[in-house]
N, C-alpha and C positions, 0 to 999 in steps of 0.2 A: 216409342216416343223418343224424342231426341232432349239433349239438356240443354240448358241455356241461362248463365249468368246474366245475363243482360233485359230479363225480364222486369226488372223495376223499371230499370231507365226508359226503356223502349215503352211500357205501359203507358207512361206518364208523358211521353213526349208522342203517343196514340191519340188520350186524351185530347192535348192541345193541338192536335191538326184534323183535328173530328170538323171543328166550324167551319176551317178552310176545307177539307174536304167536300161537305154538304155544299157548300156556297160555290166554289168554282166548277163539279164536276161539271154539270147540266152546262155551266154555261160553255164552258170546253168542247162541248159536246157539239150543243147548237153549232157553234163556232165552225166546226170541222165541218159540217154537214152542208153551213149557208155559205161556207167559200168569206167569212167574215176576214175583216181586215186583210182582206189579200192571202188569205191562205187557201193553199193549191192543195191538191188530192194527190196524199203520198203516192210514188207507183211501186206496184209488188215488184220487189226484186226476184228475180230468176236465175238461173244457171246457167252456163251456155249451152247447156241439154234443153231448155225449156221446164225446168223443175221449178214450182214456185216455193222459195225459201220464207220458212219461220222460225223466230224464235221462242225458243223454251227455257223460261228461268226456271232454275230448282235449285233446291237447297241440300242434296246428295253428296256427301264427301265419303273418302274410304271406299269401303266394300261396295258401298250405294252406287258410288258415281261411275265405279268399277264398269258395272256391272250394266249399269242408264246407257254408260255410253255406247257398248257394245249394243245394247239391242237397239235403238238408234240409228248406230250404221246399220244392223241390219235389217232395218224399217225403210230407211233409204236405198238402199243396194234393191228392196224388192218390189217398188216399183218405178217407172218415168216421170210421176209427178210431181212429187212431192218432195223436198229435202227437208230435216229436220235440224236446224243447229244447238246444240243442248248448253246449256250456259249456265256455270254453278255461281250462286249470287250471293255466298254465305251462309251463315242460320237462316234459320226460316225469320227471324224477324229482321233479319238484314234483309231480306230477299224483299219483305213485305214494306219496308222504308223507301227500299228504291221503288218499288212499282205506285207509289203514293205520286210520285212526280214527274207520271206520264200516265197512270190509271187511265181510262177510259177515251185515250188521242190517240190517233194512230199511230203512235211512237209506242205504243205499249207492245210488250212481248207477244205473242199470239198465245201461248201457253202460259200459267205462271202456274209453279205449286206453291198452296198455303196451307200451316198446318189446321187441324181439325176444329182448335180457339179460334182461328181467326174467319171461321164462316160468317158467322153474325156480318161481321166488319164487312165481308166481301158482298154479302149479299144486299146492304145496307148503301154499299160504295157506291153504286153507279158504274161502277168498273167494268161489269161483264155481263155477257150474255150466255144466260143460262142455259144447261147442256139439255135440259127438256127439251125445247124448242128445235132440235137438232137430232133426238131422239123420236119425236111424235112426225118431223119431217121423212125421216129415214125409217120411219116402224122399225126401231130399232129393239129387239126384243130385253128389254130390263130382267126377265125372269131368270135370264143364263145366268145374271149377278148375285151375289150372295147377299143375303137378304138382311141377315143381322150389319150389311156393311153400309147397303144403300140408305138405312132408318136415318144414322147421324145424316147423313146429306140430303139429306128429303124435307122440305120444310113447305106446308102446305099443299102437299101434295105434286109438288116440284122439284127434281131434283138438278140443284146447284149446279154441281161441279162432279167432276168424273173422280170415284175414287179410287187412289192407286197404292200409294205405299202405307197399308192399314196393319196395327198392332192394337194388343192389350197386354194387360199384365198376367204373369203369371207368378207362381209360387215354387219356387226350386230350394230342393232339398240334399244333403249332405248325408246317400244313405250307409255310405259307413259310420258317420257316426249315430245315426239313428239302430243300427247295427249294435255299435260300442254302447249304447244309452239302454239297451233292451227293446227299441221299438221297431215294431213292424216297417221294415224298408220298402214296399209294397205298397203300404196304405198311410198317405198321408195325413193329417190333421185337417178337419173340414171346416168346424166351428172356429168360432172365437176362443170359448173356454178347451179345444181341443188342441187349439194353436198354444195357447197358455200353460196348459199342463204340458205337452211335447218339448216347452221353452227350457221348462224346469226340472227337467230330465235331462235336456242334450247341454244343461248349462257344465261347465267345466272351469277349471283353473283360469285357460287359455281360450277357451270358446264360448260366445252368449249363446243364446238360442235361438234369438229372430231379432232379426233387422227389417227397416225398410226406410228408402230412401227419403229424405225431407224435402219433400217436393208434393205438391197437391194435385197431381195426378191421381196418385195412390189414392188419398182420400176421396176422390170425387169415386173412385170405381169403387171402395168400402162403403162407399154409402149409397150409391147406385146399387149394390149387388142387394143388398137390404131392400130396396124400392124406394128411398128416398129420392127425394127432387134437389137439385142444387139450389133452383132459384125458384120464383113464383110464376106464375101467368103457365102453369104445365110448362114448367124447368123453359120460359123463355118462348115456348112454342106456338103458345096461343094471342101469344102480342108479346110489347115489350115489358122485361121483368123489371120491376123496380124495387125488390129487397129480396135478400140472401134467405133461404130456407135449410140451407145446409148445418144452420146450427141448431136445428132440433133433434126428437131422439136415436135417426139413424146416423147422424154426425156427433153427438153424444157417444155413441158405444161404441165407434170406432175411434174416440178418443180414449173412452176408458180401457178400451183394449190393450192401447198401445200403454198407456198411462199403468198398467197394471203387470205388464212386463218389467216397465222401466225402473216403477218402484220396488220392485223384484232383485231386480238388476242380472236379469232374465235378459235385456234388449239391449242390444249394439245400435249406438248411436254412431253413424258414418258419416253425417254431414248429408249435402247437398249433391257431392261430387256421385257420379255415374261411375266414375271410374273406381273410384276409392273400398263403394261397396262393395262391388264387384271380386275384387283385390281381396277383401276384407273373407268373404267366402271361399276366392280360391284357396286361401290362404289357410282355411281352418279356425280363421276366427271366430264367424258366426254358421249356426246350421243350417237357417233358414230364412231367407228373403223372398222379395218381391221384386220382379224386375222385369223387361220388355220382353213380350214374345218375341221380338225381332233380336234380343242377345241370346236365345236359349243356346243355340250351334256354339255361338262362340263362346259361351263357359263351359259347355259339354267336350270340348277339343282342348278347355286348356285347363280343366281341375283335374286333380292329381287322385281324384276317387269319382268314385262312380254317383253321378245326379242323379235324383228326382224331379220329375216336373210336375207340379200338380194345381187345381183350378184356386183361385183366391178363396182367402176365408171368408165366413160374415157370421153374423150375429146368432146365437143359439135363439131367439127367437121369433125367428123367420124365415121361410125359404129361402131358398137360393135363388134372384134372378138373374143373374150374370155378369153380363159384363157391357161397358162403353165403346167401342171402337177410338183410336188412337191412331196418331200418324196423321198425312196429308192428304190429299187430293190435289186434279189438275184443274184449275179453272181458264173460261176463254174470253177471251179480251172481248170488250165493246168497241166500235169506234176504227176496228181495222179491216181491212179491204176483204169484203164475200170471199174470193180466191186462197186470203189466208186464213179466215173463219174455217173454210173446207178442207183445209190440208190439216189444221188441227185436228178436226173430227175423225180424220183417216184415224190421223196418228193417234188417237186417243180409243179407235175402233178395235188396232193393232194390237195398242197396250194389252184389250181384255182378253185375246184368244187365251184359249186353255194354254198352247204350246207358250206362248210368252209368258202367260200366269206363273207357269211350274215351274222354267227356269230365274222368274223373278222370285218366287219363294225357296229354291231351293241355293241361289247365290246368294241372299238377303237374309233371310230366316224373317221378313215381312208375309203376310198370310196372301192367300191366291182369292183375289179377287172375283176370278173366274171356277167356282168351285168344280170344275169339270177338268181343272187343272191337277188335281187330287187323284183322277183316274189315269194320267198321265206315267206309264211306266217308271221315267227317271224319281219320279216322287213317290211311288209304291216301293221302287229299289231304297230310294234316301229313310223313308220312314220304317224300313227293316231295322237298318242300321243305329238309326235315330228315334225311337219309338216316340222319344218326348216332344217333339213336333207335332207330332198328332196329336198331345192332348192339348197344348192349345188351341189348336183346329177344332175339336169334340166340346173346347169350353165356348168358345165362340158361337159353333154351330147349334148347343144346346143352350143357348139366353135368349129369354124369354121375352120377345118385343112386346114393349113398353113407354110410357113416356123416361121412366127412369134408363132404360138402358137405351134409347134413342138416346141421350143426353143431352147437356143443357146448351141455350143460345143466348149470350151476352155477350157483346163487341167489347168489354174488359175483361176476359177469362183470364188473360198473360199477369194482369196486376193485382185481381182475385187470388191467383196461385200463389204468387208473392204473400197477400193476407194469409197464408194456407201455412206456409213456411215459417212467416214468424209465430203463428198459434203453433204450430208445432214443436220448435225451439223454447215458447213461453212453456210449453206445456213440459219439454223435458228438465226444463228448469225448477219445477215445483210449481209453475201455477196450478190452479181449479180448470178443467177442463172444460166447463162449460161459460167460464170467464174468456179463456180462452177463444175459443171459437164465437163467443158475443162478438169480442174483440174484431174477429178475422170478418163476420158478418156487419159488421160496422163502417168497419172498410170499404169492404164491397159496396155497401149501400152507397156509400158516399160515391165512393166511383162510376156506378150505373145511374146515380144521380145527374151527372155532370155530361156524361154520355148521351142521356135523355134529350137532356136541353139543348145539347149544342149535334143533335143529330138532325 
């Protein structure tokens, strides 16, 4: 998962273009298609080769975009038809502002990635046409795909959008100091109350025990991995939700967990910032956090002692169901020319081989979409060396599909998360936990309220 400050603002200014959305796609649509007011039929642009040219928004910076752009050109370079232009559009909710105000015209991108929240939205849009239809065309076999990946993208038995850059959380550990504390570097904490006592062990002058980041992420996976629902209507799935479920007893214990550190003072509070935790653990401040499978590689390369990787905690009592899928997917425009429709699909066909899989998992530390990617030499070599890779791979691959670990569908997830951050904040502050999260559930209601009506 990626961070993002700008989730209040951008929630709230979602909200108020939901009406205009609703109300003008269709007719934008008609529009294009009846040649209304004078409007002509864009023509695909080409290359002086005869390649038909499309556009791809993404939201890949750093190592991401590093790494897109390369296989891109070499998506192009390998065959005569198709070029691919790759276009970074900012955060993902920058990315997803701009495609508001060409969605579904033939001005739209041929490709856009949106992250994981904003499906509802897309799927809701008018925007796109869904990659089933393009899939049940081509008998395109879905089985090759990894199955815990495709759940989030599947919504009635349709799947959306192709997914590409997919994460979950994991739990990395500090095992010299789990070393220096007496405990087994080996075997990490599983439970809640095991995370708890390992906190109060590895606490020190200079180092808490556990941290995790204030962001509602986290929480949505601690109370997924319990089997809770975020929302109602089967977490979203069975129609639209209209009130929050996250604040009963699987969002309960994952407050009092955290609340039970803090009062401790057990838990390292870091704020908001990605970077900061991060910082915070290479540093020796804290032992044990939570943070994206897609950062394992790159705190493994840059703490000055030797990691742990291990599967998130959950509640002493209940199993363990896993985990949510994170990260983006590719969706394909409505509204733009057959020829560019088809050059997407190539490119989106491309994306999933094993061979591009493996090198996008192992320049990314993003999981292989194509899990046939996993048998791939360079990634049997990289997970000798990187053992901790593979258990996120192993947490992933052993969660247990569900409605809870399919996860949840509301077109305000981005401003829900927000309610998530400040229950969080109230909560390290000395509020009631269960005040708390009313609170963060209130919110949301109100928000999926307004959503409702003006969709």
């Amino acid at each position: 998962m990626r961070k993002s400050s700008k989730f209040g603002f951008l929630a709230l200014l979602l909200l108020s273009l939901f009406a205009l959305v609703a109300c003008t796609n269709s007719d934008s649509s008609s529009s294009e298609k009846d040649g209304n007011e004078g409007e002509t039929e864009k023509e695909v642009v080409t290359t002086e080769e005869g390649k038909t040219v499309i556009s791809f928004w993404h939201a890949m910076s750093g190592a991401g975009q590093t790494s897109l752009d390369a296989i891109v050109a070499d998506f192009n370079a390998s065959q005569d038809k198709y070029e691919v232009q790759a276009e970074f559009q900012g955060s993902y909710e920058e990315s997803l502002t701009k495609l508001r105000s060409v969605g579904g015209t033939k001005d739209a991108p041929a490709i856009t990635q949106v992250f994981e929240v904003g499906t509802k939205y897309m799927i809701d849009s008018g925007f796109i046409e869904p990659i089933q239809n393009f899939i049940d065309k081509d008998k395109y076999d879905l089985s090759q795909l990894e199955e815990n990946i495709l759940n989030y993208y599947t919504v009635d038995d349709q799947l959306y959008s192709m997914p590409f850059n997919s994460s979950t959380p994991v739990m990395l550990y500090n095992k010299d100091a789990f070393k220096a504390a007496g405990l087994d570097p080996e075997k990490a904490p599983e439970t809640f109350s095991e995370v708890i006592d390992a906190a109060a062990k590895l606490k020190t002058d200079d180092m808490k025990g556990f941290s995790m980041l204030t962001y509602g992420w986290f929480f949505e996976e601690l109370v997924a991995t319990q089997g809770g629902l975020y929302v109602n209507e089967e977490n979203g799935r069975a129609g639209d939700a209209t009130e929050a479920t996250f604040n009963g007893p699987e969002g309960l214990n994952a407050f009092n967990f955290l609340d039970t550190m803090n009062k401790a003072g057990t838990f390292g509070n870091f704020g908001t910032n990605w970077d900061d935790i991060r910082a915070a653990f290479q540093s020796g401040k804290v032992a044990m956090y939570m943070d994206s499978s897609a950062g394992v590689k790159g705190i493994i390369d840059n703490a000055p002692f030797e990691v742990g990787a291990a599967y998130i905690p959950y509640a002493d009592e209940v199993k363990r169901n896993g985990v949510v899928i994170g990260g983006a997917s590719l969706w394909m425009s409505k509204g733009i020319a057959e020829a560019e429709q088809e050059a997407a699909w190539e490119f989106m066909k491309y994306l999933t081989t094993p061979e591009i899989q493996a090198r996008w998992h192992l320049e990314t530390g993003y999981f292989a979409i194509n899990p046939s990617a996993y048998e791939e030499q360079n990634v049997k070599d990289a997970w000798e060396v990187t053992p901790q890779l593979k258990v996120t791979v192993d947490q992933l691959q052993s969660t247990e599909p569900s409605i809870a670990t399919q996860g949840a569908l509301i077109s305000v997830f981005p401003e829900s998360r927000q309610q998530i951050v400040t229950a969080l904040e109230n909560l390290y502050q000395g509020m009631d936990a269960q005040e708390a999260l009313d609170a963060a559930a209130e919110g949301t209601n109100r928000a999926i309220e307004i959503a409702n009506k003006t969709k």
